[in-house]
C-alpha positions as CSV (number, residue, x, y, z in Angstrom):
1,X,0.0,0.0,0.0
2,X,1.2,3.6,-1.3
3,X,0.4,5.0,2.6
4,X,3.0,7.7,4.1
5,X,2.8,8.9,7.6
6,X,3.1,12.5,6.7
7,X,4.3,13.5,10.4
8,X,6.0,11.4,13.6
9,X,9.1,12.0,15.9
10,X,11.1,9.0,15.6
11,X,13.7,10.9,17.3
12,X,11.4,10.6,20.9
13,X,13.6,9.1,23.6
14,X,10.5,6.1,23.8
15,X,12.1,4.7,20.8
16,X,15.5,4.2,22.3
17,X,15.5,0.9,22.9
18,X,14.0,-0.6,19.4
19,X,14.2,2.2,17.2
20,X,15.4,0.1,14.4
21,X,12.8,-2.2,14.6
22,X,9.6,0.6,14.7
23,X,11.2,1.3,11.2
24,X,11.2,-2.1,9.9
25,X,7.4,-2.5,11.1
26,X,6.7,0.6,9.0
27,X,8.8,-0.1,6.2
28,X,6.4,-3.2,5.7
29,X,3.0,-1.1,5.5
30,X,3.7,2.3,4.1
31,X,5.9,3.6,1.2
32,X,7.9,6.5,3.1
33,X,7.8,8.0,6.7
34,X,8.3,11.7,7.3
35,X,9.6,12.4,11.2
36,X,9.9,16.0,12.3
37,X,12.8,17.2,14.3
38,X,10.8,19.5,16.8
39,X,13.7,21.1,19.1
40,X,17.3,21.7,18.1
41,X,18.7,19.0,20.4
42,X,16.6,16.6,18.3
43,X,18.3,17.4,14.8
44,X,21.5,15.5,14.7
45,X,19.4,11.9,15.9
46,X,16.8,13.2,12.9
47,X,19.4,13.7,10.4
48,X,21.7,10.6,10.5
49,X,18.2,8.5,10.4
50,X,17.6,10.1,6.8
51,X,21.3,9.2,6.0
52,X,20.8,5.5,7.3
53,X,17.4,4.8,5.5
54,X,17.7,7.1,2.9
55,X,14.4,6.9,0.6
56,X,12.2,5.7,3.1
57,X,12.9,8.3,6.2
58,X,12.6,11.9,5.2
59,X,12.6,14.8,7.6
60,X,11.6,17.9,8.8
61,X,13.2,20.3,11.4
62,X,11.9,23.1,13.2
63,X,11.3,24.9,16.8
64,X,8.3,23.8,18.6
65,X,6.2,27.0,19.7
66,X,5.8,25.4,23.5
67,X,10.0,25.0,23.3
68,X,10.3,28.8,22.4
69,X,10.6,29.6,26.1
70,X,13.9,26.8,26.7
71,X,15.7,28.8,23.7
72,X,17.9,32.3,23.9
73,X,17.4,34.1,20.8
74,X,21.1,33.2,19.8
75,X,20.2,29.4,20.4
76,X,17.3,30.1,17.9
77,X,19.3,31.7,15.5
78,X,22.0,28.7,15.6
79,X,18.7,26.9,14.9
80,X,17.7,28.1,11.7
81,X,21.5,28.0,10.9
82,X,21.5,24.6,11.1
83,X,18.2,24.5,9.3
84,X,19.8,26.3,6.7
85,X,22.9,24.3,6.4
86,X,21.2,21.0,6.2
87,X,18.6,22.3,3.6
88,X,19.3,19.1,1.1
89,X,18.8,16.6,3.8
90,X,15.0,17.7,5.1
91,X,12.1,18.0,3.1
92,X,10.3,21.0,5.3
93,X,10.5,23.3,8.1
94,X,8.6,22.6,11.2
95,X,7.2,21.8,13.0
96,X,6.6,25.6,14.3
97,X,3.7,27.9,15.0
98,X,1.7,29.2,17.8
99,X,1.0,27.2,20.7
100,X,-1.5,29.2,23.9
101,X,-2.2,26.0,25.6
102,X,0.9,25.4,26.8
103,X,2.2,29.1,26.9
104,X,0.3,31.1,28.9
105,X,2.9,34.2,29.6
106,X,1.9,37.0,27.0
107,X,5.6,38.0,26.7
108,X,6.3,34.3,25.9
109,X,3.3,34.2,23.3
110,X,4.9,37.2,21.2
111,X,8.1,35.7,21.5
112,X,6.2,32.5,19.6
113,X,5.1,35.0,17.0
114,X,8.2,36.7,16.2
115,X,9.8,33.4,15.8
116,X,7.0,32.1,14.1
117,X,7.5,35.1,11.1
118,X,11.3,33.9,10.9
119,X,11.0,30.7,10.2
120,X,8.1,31.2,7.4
121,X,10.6,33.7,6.1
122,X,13.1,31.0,6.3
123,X,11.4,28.4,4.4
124,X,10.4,30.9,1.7
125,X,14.2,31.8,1.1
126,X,14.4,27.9,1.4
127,X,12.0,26.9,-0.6
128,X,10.6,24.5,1.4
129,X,7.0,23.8,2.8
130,X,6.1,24.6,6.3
131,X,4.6,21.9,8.8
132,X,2.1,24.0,11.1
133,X,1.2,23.4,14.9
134,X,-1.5,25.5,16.1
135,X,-3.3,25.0,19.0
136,X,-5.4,27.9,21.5
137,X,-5.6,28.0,25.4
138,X,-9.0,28.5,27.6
139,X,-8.1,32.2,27.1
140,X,-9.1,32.2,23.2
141,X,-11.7,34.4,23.5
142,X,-9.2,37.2,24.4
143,X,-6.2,35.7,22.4
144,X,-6.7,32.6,19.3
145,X,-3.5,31.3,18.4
146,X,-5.1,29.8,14.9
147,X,-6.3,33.3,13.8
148,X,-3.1,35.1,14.7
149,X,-0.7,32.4,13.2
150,X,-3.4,32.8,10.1
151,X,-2.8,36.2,9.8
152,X,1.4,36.2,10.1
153,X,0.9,33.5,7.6
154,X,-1.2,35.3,5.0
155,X,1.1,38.6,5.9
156,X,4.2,36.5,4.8
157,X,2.3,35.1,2.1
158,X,3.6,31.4,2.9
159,X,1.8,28.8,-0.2
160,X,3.0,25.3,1.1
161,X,1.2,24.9,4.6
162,X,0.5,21.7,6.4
163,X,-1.7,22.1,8.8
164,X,-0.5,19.1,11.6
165,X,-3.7,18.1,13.3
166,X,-6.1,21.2,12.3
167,X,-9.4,21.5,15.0
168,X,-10.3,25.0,13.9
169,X,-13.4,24.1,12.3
170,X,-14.6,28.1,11.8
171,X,-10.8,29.0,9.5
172,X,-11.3,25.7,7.4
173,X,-12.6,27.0,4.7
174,X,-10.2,30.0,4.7
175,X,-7.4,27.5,4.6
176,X,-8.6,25.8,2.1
177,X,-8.8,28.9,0.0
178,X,-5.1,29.6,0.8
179,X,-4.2,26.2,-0.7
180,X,-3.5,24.4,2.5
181,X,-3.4,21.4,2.9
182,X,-5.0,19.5,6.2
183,X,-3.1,16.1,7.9
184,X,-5.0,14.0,10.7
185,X,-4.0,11.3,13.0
186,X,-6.1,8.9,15.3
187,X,-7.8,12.3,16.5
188,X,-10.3,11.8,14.0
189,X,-11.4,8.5,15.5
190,X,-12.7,10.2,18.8
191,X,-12.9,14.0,18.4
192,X,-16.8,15.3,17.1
193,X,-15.0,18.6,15.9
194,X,-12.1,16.8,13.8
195,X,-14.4,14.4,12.1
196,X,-16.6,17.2,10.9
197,X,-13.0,18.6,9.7
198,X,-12.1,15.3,7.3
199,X,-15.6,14.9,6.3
200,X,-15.5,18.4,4.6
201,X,-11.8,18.5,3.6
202,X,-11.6,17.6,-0.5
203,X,-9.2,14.5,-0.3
204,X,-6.9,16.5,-2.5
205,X,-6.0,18.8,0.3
206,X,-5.7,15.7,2.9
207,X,-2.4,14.0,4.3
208,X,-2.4,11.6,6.7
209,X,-0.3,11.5,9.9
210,X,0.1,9.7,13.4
211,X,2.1,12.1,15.2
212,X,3.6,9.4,17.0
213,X,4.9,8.5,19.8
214,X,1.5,10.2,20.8
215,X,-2.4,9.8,20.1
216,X,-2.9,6.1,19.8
217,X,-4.9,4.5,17.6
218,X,-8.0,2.9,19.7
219,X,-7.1,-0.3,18.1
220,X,-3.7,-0.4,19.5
221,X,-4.8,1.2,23.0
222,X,-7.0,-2.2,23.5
223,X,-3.8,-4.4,22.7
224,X,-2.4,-2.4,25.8
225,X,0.2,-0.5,23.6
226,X,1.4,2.4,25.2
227,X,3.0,3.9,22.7
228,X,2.0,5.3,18.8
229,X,4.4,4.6,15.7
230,X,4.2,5.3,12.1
231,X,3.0,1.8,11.2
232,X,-0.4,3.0,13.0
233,X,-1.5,5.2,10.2
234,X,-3.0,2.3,8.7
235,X,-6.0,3.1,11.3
236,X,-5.8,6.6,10.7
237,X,-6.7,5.8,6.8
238,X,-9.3,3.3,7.7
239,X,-11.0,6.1,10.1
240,X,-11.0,8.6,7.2
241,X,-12.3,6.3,4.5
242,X,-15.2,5.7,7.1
243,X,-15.6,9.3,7.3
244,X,-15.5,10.3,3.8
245,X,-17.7,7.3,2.6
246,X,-14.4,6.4,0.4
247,X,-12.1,2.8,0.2
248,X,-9.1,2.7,2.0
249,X,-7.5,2.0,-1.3
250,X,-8.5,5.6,-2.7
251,X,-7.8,7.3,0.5
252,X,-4.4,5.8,0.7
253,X,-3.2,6.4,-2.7
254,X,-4.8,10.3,-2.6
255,X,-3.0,11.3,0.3
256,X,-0.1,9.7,-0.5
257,X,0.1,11.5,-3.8
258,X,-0.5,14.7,-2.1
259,X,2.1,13.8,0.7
260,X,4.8,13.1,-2.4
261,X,3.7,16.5,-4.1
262,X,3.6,18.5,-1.1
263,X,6.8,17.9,0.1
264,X,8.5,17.0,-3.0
265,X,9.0,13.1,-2.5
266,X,10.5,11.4,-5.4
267,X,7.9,9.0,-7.0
């Protein structure tokens, strides 16, 4: 089956121990695996897994907006150095974007934004898509992190967005418009607002992800796994092709295809 788990951090310190043979379990379902280096310290693990399965692991790198407080602005600017410097090993930038959940400081929330602005700017100049976190505290009423990361977005004019687990029902559409593309994990198996997401979302602008180590499939939670891995997006498919009324066969190979276009895969 064509299947790609469009986003996963194999560099997680849960995969320490068998590491090697997580890939070989997702090396027999899926075509190619995409795991995002979230935090500097994660990059160097990220990039010599590209090297050592090279057309099967490809990567992206980024700052995590809830890491944004751990960082100086000279460690963030070694950062996207290094993002720079590696720019024909990793296939995107992120993930990145706005995170109020976890950061609650205002200070700390504009710090998330400035960065947020550099590193679009920095995949522009790049030329390389951006993989987007988003996600809003009990305070969104006064402060939305989805319609201020929209806006910095649309003001840097960014075309190549994936949008990692979008739940922002209300800005769909606007994404959409945008060109977006939307990627969903085993979210959609449980969350009301999320499956009204992937019902709407043309499979054209639909990639499919597991985010793993984290959000278990409720297959593998009753086989008393305690951990996600990119293997797992074969529920994540099955889920959506439920959802959209579609085979598993169609929805594989469409978001596959758009995974491959999106981030430049070779074919």
């Amino acid at each position: 089956m064509p299947l790609i788990d469009s986003h996963c951090h194999l560099d997680d310190a849960v995969y320490d121990r068998d590491r090697a043979a997580v890939i070989e379990r997702a090396r027999e379902k899926l075509a190619a695996v995409i795991t995002c280096a979230a935090e500097p310290k994660d990059f160097a693990l990220t990039l010599a897994l590209v090297k050592k399965y090279r057309g099967f692991i490809f990567a992206t790198a980024g700052v995590h907006p809830s890491a944004v407080k751990d960082y100086s602005d000279h460690a963030l600017e070694k950062a996207r150095l290094a993002i720079s410097k590696n720019r024909l090993e990793i296939v995107g930038v992120g993930e990145i974007g706005l995170d109020y959940h976890w950061v609650k400081d205002e200070a700390e929330r504009q710090k998330q934004r400035v960065l947020f602005a550099q590193m679009l700017k920095l995949a522009k100049r790049l030329d390389l898509p951006v993989l987007v976190h988003l996600r809003s505290g009990a305070d969104k009423e006064r402060a939305d992190a989805h319609k201020d990361a929209f806006e910095i977005m649309e003001k840097v004019e960014i075309k190549k967005v994936q949008l990692h687990m979008f739940g922002a029902k209300g800005l769909l559409e606007r994404a959409l418009t945008n060109g977006w593309l939307i990627s969903t994990n085993a979210i959609c198996e449980t969350s009301k607002v999320h499956k009204k997401i992937i019902a709407r979302v043309p499979l054209e602008s639909l990639m499919l992800e597991t985010d793993a180590p984290y959000l278990v499939p409720a297959a593998e939670k009753a086989q008393d796994i305690g951990r996600n891995e990119p293997a797992f997006v074969t529920h994540v498919c099955a889920k959506v092709a439920e959802l959209k009324g579609l085979k598993i066969s169609q929805v594989a190979a469409a978001t596959a295809l758009n995974t491959r276009r999106f981030l430049g895969l070779p074919k």
